[in-house]
TORDRENBA-308059 format. One record per residue (C-alpha): x, y, z. Coordinates in steps of 0.001 Angstrom, whole numbers, plus 500000, padded with zeros to 6 digits. Layout:
XYZ...
END
This chain:
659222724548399606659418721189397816663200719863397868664001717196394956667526715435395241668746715336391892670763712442390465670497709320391124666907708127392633664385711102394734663373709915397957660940710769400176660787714766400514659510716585403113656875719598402871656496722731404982653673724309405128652140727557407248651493726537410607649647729811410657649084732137407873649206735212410100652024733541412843655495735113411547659138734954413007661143738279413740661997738674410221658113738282408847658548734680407771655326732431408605656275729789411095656760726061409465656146723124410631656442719672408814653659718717406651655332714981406434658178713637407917660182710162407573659585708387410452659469704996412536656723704875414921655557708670414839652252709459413584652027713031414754651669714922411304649714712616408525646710710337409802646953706650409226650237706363407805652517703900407974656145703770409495659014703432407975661486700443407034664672700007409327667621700223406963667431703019404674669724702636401774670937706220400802672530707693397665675730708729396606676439712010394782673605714049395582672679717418394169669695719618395729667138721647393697664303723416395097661391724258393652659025726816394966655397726439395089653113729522394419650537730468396837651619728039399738648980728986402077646223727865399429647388724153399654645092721704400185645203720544403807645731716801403564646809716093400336650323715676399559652464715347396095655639714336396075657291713481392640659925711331392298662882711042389096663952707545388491667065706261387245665823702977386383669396701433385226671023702065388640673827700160388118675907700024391101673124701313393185670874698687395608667671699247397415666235696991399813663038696459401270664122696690405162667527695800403628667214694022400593667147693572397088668719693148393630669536695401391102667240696092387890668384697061384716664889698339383774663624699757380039664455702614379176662324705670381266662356709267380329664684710910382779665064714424382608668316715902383138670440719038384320668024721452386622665027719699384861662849717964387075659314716405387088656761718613387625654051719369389596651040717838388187647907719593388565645188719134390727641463718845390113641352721834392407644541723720393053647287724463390556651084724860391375653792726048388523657777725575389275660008728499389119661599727338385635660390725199382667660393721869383148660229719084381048657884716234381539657194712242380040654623712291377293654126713159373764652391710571371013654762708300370940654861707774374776652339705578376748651452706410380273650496703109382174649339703783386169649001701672388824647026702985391912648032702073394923645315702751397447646064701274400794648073698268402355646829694912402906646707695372406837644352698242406201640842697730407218639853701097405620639936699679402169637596696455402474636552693545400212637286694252396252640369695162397268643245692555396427646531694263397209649904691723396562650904692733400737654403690751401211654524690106397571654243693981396091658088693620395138657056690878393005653763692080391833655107695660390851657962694409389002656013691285386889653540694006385736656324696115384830658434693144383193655251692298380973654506696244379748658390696583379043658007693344376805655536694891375103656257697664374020659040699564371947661438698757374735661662695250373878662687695809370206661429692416369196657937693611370257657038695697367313655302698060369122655463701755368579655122703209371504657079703617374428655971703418378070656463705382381492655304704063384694653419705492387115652779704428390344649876706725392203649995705920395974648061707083398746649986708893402236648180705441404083649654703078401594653450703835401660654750701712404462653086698701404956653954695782407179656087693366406378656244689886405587655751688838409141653865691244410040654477693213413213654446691142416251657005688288414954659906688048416952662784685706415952666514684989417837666155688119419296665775690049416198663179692880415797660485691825413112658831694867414479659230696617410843657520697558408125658805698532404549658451701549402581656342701274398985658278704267397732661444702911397607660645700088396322658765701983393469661488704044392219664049700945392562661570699331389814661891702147387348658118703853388531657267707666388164656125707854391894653438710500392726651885710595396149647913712147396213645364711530398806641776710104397161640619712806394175637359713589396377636781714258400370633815711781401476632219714975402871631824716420399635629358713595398344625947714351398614624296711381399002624080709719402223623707706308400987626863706589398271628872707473401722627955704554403286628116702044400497631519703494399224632959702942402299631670699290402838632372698242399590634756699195397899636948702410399959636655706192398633640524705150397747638961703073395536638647706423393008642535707263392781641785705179389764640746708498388379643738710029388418645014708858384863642846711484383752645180714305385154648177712891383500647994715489380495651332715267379207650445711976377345647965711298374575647121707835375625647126706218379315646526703153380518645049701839384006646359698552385119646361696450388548648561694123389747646737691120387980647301692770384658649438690475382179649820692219378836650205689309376266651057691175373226651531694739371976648324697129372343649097699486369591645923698692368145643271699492371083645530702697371405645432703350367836641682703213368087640418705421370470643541707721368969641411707498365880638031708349367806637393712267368117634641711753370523635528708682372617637821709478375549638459705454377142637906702222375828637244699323378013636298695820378374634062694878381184633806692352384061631609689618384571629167691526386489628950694202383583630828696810384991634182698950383584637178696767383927639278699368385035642437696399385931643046697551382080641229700711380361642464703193377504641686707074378710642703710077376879643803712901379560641928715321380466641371717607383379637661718499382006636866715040382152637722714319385623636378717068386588633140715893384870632834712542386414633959713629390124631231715945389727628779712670389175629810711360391844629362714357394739626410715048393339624660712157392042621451709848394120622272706841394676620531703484395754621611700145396687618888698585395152618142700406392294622108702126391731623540705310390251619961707767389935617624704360389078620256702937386759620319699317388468623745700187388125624688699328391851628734698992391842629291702005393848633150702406393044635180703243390183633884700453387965630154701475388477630529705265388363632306704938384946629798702260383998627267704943385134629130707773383448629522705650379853626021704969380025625010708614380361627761709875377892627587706805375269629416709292373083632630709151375244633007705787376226634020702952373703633240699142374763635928697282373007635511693480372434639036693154370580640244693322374116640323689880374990643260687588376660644980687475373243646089690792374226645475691072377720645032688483380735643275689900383511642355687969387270639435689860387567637979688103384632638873684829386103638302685069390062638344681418390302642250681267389395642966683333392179646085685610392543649153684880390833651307684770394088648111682843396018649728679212393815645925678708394122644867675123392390641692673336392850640595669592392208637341670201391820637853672697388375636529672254384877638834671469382413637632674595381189638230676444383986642002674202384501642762675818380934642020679348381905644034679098384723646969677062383729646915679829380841646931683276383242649665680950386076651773680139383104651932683828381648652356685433384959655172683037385935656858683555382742657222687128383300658557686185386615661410684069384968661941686883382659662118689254385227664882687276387706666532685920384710667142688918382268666709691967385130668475691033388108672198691263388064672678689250391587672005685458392048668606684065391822667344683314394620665205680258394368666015677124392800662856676225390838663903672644390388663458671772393907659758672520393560657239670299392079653859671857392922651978671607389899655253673027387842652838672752384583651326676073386798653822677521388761657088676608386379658592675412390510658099679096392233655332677343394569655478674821397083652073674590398195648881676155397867650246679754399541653472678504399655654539681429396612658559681805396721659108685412396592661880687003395028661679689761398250662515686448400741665513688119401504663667690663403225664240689087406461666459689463408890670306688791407531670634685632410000667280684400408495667519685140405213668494682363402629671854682552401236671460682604397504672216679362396747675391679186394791676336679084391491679721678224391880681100675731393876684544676207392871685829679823391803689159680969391212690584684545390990693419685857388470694981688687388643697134691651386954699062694703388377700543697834386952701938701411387885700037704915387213702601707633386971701715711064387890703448714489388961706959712477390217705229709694391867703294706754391139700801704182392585700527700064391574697365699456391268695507695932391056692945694475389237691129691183390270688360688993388562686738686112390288685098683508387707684056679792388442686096677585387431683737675233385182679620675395384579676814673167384471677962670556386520674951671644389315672720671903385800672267675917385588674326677757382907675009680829384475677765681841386201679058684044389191681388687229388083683090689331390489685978691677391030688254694563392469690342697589391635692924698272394384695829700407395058698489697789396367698836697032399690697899695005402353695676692406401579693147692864405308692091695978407259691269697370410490688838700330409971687249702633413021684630704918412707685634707613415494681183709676415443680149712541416979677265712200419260677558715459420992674067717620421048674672719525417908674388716073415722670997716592416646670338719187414410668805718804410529671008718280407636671136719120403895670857716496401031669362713316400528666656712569402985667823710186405604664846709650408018664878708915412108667508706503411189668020706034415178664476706260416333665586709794418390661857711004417191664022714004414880664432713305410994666850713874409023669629714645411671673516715008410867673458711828413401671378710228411076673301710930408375676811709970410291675057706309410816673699705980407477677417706952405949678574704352408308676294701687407304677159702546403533680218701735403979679311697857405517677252697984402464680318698465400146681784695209401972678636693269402090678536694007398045682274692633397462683562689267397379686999690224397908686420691710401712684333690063404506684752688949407885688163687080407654690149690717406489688281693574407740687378694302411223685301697204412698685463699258415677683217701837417024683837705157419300681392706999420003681939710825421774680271713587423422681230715307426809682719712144427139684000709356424710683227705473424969685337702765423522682418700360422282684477697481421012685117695582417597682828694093415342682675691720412299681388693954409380679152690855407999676576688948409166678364685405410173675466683429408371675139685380405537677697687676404415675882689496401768674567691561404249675580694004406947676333692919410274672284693464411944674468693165415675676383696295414164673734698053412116671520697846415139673468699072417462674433702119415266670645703019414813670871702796418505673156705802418604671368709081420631672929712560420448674029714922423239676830716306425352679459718737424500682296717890422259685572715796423283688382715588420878690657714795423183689356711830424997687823710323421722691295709909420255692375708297424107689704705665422886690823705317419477693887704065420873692252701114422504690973699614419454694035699425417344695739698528420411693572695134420062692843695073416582694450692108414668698070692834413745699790692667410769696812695272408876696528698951407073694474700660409795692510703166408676690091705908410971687143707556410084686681711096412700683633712109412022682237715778413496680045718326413362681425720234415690684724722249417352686487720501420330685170722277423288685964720027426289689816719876427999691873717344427203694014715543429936697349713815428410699473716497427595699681718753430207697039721030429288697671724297430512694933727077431253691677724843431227688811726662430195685234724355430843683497724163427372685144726905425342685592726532421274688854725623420245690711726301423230693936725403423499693487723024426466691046721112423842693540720969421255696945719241422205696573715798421416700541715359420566700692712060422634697482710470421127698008711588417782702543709602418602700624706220419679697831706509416897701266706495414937702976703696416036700016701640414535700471703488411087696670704922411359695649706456408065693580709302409905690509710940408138688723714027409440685545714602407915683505717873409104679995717482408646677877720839408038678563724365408821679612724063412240682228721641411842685874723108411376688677721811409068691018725005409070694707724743409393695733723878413063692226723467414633691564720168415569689949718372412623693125719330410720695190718306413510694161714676413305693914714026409562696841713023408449696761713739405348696659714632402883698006711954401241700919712447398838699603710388396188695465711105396015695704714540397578692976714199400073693420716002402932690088716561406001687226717665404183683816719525405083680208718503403657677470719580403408675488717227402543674029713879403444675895712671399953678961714057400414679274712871403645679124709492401981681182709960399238683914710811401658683467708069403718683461705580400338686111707697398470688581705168397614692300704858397534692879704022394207694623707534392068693016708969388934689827708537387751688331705101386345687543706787382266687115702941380743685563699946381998684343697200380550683526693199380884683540691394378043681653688043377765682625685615375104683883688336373047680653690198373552680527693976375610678423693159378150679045695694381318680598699424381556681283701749384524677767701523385948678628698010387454681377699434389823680637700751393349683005702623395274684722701971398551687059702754401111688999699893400000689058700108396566686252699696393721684241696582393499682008694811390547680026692125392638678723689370391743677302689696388303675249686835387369676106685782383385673541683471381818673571681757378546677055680338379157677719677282377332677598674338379466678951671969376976681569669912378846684969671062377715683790674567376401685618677336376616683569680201378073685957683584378168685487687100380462687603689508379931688110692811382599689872696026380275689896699715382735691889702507382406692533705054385381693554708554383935695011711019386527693746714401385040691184712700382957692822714174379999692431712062376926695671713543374793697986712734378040699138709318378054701926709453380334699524709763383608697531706580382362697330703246383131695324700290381526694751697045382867693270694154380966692928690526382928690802687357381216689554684111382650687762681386381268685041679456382420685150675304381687681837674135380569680962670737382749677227669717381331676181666083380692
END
C-alpha cells in the first residue's frame, strides 16, 4: 500500500512490502515490514541514504487516500516511487530546509483535485495501475521539463562530471524554475504557447544531503549535526517529485569494461537522465540541469521535432561532440527507452576505441545517446538553432564556472569575459526575479553592500565562493541573519466590531502593521503585517500539558511526521504531539503581533509519573522569526513510556500558572492518547486500584481542576487516536472546560497527524473568515491564502510589497476588508460582521 496525503503538499510516504511472500499472520496476511522509513540516523532499510532534516514542517488539513498496488510481491526490490502533488501557491504554508524558508507563489502547476491523484508512472520493467482513474499532467499544450537529481555533493559514488549545486540546491532548483516559468505561457508576456510542469527525478541516495556546514560543525552548543531533505524542498518549489533508483542494475551490463568506466566516470546514476522517456503523458519533454538558463521561449525547437514523424529528440552538443543532455527535446516513449537501455546492457565497449569501435568514448548518458543517434540517424535531430539566444548552458562554457561558484578570472579573453559576464548576468537576473517577484517574506541580502564585480554578480557575491544564498537562513535560529529590515519605523491601526450570533456575540479585532514612510534606507518595498482577534487580553500564558506514556509510542494516521525525537520509531503519535507543538511556535514565529514580550510557554510532560519542566520564551531571543531551538530541541528530546497519570499531570499544571506572569488569558493544551490509569492522590481517593482504566481513584481531580480555576485556565483536551477517550465524565472531558459558549468547542478526538494540528491552531475568533482581501494602492493584491491560523487568532505576516512609490511626500495606501460569517450563509446578514481598516505609507526618497 502506497498512502498519498491529499491537500495541501505529499510528503514523504512510506512503502510496505512482503517481508516474505509465503510468511502470513493468523488471519493469512503476509507479514510487512517497511520498505522506507523517515528517519535521522537509521540506515537499516534503503542503502546509502541520507538522514533526515531536524525540523519537519507539517501540514494542516490533511486528508488520506490510498492507493493499492497490483501484484505487490512482483515489485522490484530496490527501487522505490513515490509521487508527490504540489500546491505550488501555498499561501500561508512555509517549508524550511532544517527550518527555513520563504514562501513561493509559483506558476501555475496542474494539480489534480478531489480523490484524483498522480499516478503511478510506469516502469521500464514492472507496471502498477491505481484502483480508480486518475488524471495526470500532459496533453499538447503542456511541456514536461525534468531535472535528475542523481546523488548529493558529499557522495563519492557519483564522481567527476558531476556538478551538483550541494548547499545551494534551494537556489539552483528555484532559478531554473524562475527562468522556465518566464518562459513559457505562465508568464503571459512570454508569448509562448505552452505550459510547463516540473519534474524533479531523484534518486533514494540523493534525498537528504548534508547541509551547509556539513556534518561535523559545531557552533554555541548547537547541533550542526544535520542534514536537509531534497524532497521538501522540491515540492515547496512547485516540482512533480518522483523518486526511482538508476533505470538499469550495473549487473545487468554486459561488458566488463562499460562497468568499470561508468562507474569512474561518470556514475550508473548518471542514466536517470533517461527517464524523460517514460513520462508518456506529454508530447514534448525537456531535460535540463541546474546550469540551464532558458533565455527566450522554445516553442520553436518544440514545434520542430513536433513536426518530425521520425525524429524522437533534438539536441545540441558539447564541446567534446557529445549529446548535451543539460537541455534536449525527447518525445516519450517507453519503446524508446527500452531501446537504448538495451544498447547499453548489451553493447562492447572500449576506452580507446568507445561504444562497439565508434571512437565514441563518453561512457554516460551523453555518449550512449551520441552512440544511439549515430546508429539511428533517423531518430535523432542535431539542432543548430539551439544556441544561447534561446538557451545558456555552463556546460558549453566550463571556464565561467557555476553560477553560485562567483567564479572570475584575470587572466580571461575578452571573449571569454563576454561569455561569462553574459551566462552571470542572466543567471543572476533570474535570481532577482525570483526573491523579488516570488518570495512573500523579506529579502534576505542587501545587494548594495556587495561590490564584487556587481557588472557579474548584480552584489549576490562577495568573493570568489563567497555566493549569498537565499537558503542562509538555514542555520541555526541564533546564527541565522535577521532579515535586515525594511522598516525602521512601523505603526499599527486598528478597528473593532461585534459578530452577533444565536443570543450572543463576540468583538472581534482587526490589526494592520505598515511602515510609516519608504525609501528613506533607498529600497521601495515595504513590510505588511497583521491580525484577526477575538478581544481580549493583549499577552498569554499557554502550556502544553503531552502524553509521554508508552502508548505514544505507537504509529499514527495522516501526514507523515518522521522520528521527530530520534526514539528510532517513525511516525509515532509522540511525534506527532511534538510536531503539533512546534506548529504552534511556528504560528508565533510567523506573526508580528506575538513574540517573546506577551506569550510565554510551559511544558509538562507525563507518564507513570508527571514532571513540571519549566517556562520558556516561544522565540529565539536573537531572532524572533524563528522557534525557540532551546524549546524545539528539547521537545524532539521527548521519549515515550510509563503508564498514564492524569492526576499528577494536572498537580504540575498548577505550578506553571502558579509562576507564570500575571495579569494574562492562560490557556492549556492536554494532550493524550490514552485513559488515566494511575491513582491520583489529592482528593481522597478511595478504593485504589494500581493501573486500571478509568478507575475512579484516577479520575477525581476536583481540587486541581478549583486551583487550575482560580487562574481562569481555558482548558483543552485533545484525544489523539483511537485509544484516547473524550466521553462524558471520563477524564479528558473532565478537564476541558469547555466547550466554550461562544465557538462551541468542546475536547475533541483525532485521528490524524492534521487534525491534531488543526486543534491545537484552531483559533478563537467565531464564524468563519468568507472574505479577505489587501488592497495595495487601490489594486487587489492578496486573498485568504495569506492568513495562517493560530491559537491566538489569525495572522497575515509580513508581506513584502514592492513597487511602492518612494517619492518623498507620496501617498502609498493598504487597505485590510474581511468578513467573518457564523453559518457561512451568504443570504444571512444578521450573523455577519465586516471589518475594513487602511493605512498609508509616506514616501521618503531623495
Amino acid at each position: 500500500t502506497i498512502i498519498f496525503h491529499k491537500k495541501r503538499t505529499i510528503r514523504i510516504l512510506t512503502m510496505y512490502l512482503p517481508r516474505n511472500n509465503n510468511k502470513t499472520d493468523q488471519m493469512g496476511r503476509a507479514t510487512l515490514m517497511p520498505y522506507y522509513h523517515e528517519t535521522k540516523r537509521e540506515k537499516e532499510h534503503l542503502p546509502n541514504r541520507r538522514t533526515l532534516s531536524r525540523g519537519l514542517r507539517i501540514v494542516t488539513g490533511i486528508a488520506a487516500a490510498v492507493v493499492m498496488v497490483t501484484s505487490a510481491a512482483t515489485i522490484f526490490e530496490d527501487n522505490l516511487i513515490i509521487h508527490h502533488r504540489v500546491l505550488c501557491s501555498s499561501g500561508a504554508l512555509t517549508r524550511r530546509m532544517g527550518e527555513f524558508g520563504h514562501r513561493l507563489l509559483s506558476c501555475d502547476i496542474h494539480m489534480p483535485e478531489g480523490d484524483e491523484i498522480f499516478p503511478l508512472i510506469h516502469l521500464p520493467q514492472y507496471r502498477y495501475e491505481a484502483d480508480w482513474e486518475t488524471e495526470k499532467p500532459g496533453g499538447p499544450d503542456n511541456v514536461g521539463f525534468v531535472l535528475p537529481i542523481p546523488a548529493c555533493t558529499e557522495d563519492g559514488s557519483h564522481p567527476t562530471t558531476f556538478s551538483d549545486p550541494g548547499a545551494n540546491f534551494y537556489d539552483a532548483a528555484g532559478i531554473l524554475k524562475a527562468s522556465v516559468c518566464n518562459c513559457t505561457a505562465d508568464n503571459t508576456e512570454s508569448d509562448s504557447q505552452f505550459n510547463n510542469t516540473m519534474y524533479a527525478i531523484i534518486h533514494p541516495d540523493a534525498i537528504n544531503c548534508d547541509g551547509p556546514h556539513g556534518l561535523d560543525a559545531m557552533y554555541e552548543g548547537y547541533d550542526m549535526n544535520y542534514t536537509y531533505n531534497r524532497v521538501k524542498i522540491l515540492e515547496e518549489l512547485g516540482y512533480w517529485v518522483i523518486i526511482w533508483k538508476e533505470p538499469i542494475d550495473i549487473d545487468d551490463v554486459s561488458d566488463p569494461n562499460l562497468k568499470d568506466q561508468i562507474q569512474t566516470e561518470s556514475g550508473i546514476k548518471d542514466l536517470m537522465k533517461l527517464y524523460a522517456y517514460n513520462l508518456t503523458t506529454h508530447d514534448i519533454v525537456v531535460t535540463i540541469d541546474y546550469d540551464t538558463i532558458f533565455q527566450k521561449p522554445i516553442d520553436p525547437l518544440i514545434q520542430k521535432l513536433a513536426a518530425d514523424d521520425t525524429k524522437t529528440a533534438l539536441y545540441t552538443t558539447k564541446p567534446d561532440g557529445t549529446v548535451n543532455t543539460g537541455m534536449m527535446v525527447i518525445k516519450p516513449s517507453e519503446e524508446e527507452m527500452l531501446a537504448i537501455q538495451d544498447v547499453f546492457k548489451t553493447s562492447s565497449y572500449d576506452t580507446t576505441t568507445g561504444w562497439e569501435g565508434s571512437g565514441i568514448v563518453a561512457p554516460g548518458t551523453d555518449g550512449l545517446l551520441t552512440y544511439y543517434f549515430e546508429q539511428n540517424p533517423e531518430k535523432g535531430l542535431l539542432d543548430p538553432d539551439i544556441n544561447d539566444e534561446l538557451v545558456l548552458s555552463i556546460v558549453e562554457h566550463p571556464e565561467c564556472g557555476l553560477p553560485w561558484e562567483c567564479h572570475f578570472d584575470d587572466a580571461w579573453t575578452a571573449a571569454e569575459v563576454a561569455t561569462c559576464q553574459e551566462y552571470a548576468n542572466s543567471w543572476y537576473s533570474y535570481r532577482e526575479l525570483f526573491e523579488s517577484k516570488w518570495y512573500t517574506d523579506k529579502p534576505l541580502v542587501n545587494t548594495s553592500l556587495n561590490d564584487y564585480h556587481n557588472e557579474f554578480f548584480h552584489g549576490y557575491c562577495t568573493s570568489e565562493d563567497g555566493y549569498a544564498r537565499a537558503s542562509d537562513n538555514a542555520l541555526p535560529p541564533s546564527l541565522a541573519p535577521t532579515p535586515f529590515p525594511c522598516d525602521p519605523v512601523k505603526k499599527t491601526e486598528e478597528v473593532e466590531s461585534t459578530l452577533f450570533f444565536e443570543g450572543m456575540n463576540q468583538t472581534q479585532r482587526l490589526r494592520l502593521t505598515t511602515p510609516e514612510t519608504i525609501g528613506s534606507n533607498g529600497f521601495d518595498y515595504g513590510c505588511i503585517s497583521g491580525t484577526l482577534e477575538a478581544d481580549g487580553p493583549e499577552a498569554y500564558n499557554i502550556l502544553f500539558v503531552i502524553d509521554v506514556s508508552g502508548s505514544t509510542r505507537g504509529g499514527f494516521g495522516g501526514e507523515r511526521t518522521g522520528d521527530v525525537n530520534g526514539d528510532k520509531l517513525w511516525n509515532t503519535i509522540l511525534d506527532a504531539e511534538i510536531a503539533s507543538c512546534i506548529e504552534v511556535l511556528w504560528f508565533l514565529a510567523h506573526s508580528d503581533r506575538w513574540n517573546n514580550d506577551n506569550v510565554n510557554v510551559g511544558i509538562v510532560t507525563f507518564s507513570t509519573f508527571a514532571h513540571y519542566h519549566g517556562m520558556f520564551q516561544p522565540l529565539e531571543p536573537t531572532n524572533p522569526y524563528y522557534p525557540n531551538h532551546s524549546l524545539v530541541g528539547f521537545l524532539e528530546s521527548l521519549v515515550g513510556g510509563g503508564w498514564t497519570h492524569f492526576d499528577d499531570a494536572l498537580d504540575k499544571s498548577i505550578l506553571y500558572f502558579e509562576e507564570a506572569p500575571t495579569g494574562r488569558k492562560n490557556i492549556m493544551y492536554f494532550i493524550s492518547d490514552g485513559i488515566p490509569n494511575v491513582s491520583g492522590d489529592d482528593d481522597g481517593e478511595i478504593g485504589t486500584v494500581e493501573h486500571t482504566n478509568n478507575h475512579i481513584s484516577a479520575l477525581q481531580y476536583d481540587s486541581e481542576l478549583a486551583i487550575l480555576d482560580s487562574y481562569f485556565v481555558e482548558r483543552h483536551s485533545i484525544g489523539v487516536g483511537i485509544g484516547a477517550d473524550v466521553e462524558p465524565g471520563m477524564g479528558l472531558d473532565m478537564i476541558d472546560n469547555t466547550p466554550d459558549p461562544k465557538t462551541g468547542l468542546g475536547p475533541v478526538q483525532v485521528f490524524n497527524t492534521g487534525a491534531l494540528i488543526n486543534a491545537m491552531k484552531l483559533p478563537p475568533v467565531v464564524g468563519t473568515v468568507v472574505y479577505f482581501t489587501i488592497w495595495i494602492n487601490g489594486v487587489k493584491k492578496y486573498g485568504k491564502e495569506i492568513l495562517e491560523m493560530g491559537p491566538l487568532g489569525y495572522a497575515f505576516d509580513s508581506i513584502t510589497e514592492y513597487g511602492l512609490d518612494t517619492t518623498n511626500g507620496a501617498v502609498n495606501t493598504v487597505k485590510v476588508d474581511v468578513r467573518t460569517d457564523y453559518d457561512k450563509n451568504g443570504t444571512t446578514l444578521s450573523d455577519r460582521n465586516t471589518m475594513v481598516i487602511e493605512s498609508t505609507i509616506i514616501g521618503a526618497g531623495a
